[in-house]
N, C-alpha and C positions, 0 to 999 in steps of 0.2 A: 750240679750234684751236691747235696748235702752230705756235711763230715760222717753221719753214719753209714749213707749210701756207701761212700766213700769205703769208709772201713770192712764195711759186706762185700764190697766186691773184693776188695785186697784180700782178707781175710778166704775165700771163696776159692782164689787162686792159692793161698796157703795148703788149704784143704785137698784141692785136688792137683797138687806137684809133690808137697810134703807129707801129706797126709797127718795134717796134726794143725791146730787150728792156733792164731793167736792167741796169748794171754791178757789179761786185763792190762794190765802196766802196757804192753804193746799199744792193743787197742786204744786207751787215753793219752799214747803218742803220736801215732799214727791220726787221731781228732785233733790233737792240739797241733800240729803240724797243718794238716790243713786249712784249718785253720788260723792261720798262721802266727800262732802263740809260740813264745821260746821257752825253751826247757824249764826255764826257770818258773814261769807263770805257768804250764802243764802241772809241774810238779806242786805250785800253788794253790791248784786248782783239782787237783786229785789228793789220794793217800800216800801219794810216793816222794819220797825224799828228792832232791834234787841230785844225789849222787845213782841213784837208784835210775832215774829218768836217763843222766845221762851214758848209764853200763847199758841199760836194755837199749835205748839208741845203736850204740857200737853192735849188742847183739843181731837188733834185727838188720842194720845192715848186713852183716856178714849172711843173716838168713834169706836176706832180699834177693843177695850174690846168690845163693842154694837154688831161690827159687827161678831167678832168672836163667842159669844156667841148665834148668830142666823144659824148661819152655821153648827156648830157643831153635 
């Protein structure tokens, strides 16, 4: 699977547990993780600071927790 597949499906299950969809900073985490780039090169590689990369990190895990716990 390619990192966008990737990020559609993720983003997919956002949608239909949260009902609210990724944001960009997410979504360029979420690819560069799969890819398996570190925060630092994400952040190199997008518009977002590296401080910025590593708060939405923390955020979407705690959202991951949200959503896995509606699925289950």
């Amino acid at each position: 699977m390619k990192s966008e597949e990737a990020f559609e499906f993720v983003n997919k299950l956002f949608l239909e547990n949260q009902k609210t969809s990724l944001s960009q900073c997410e979504k360029d985490i979420i690819i560069g993780i799969w890819e398996g780039k570190t925060y630092e090169v994400t952040s190199q590689e997008s518009k977002w600071a590296y401080q910025t990369v590593k708060e939405d990190v923390s955020r979407l895990n705690g959202r991951v927790g949200l959503c896995q716990g509606s699925i289950s």
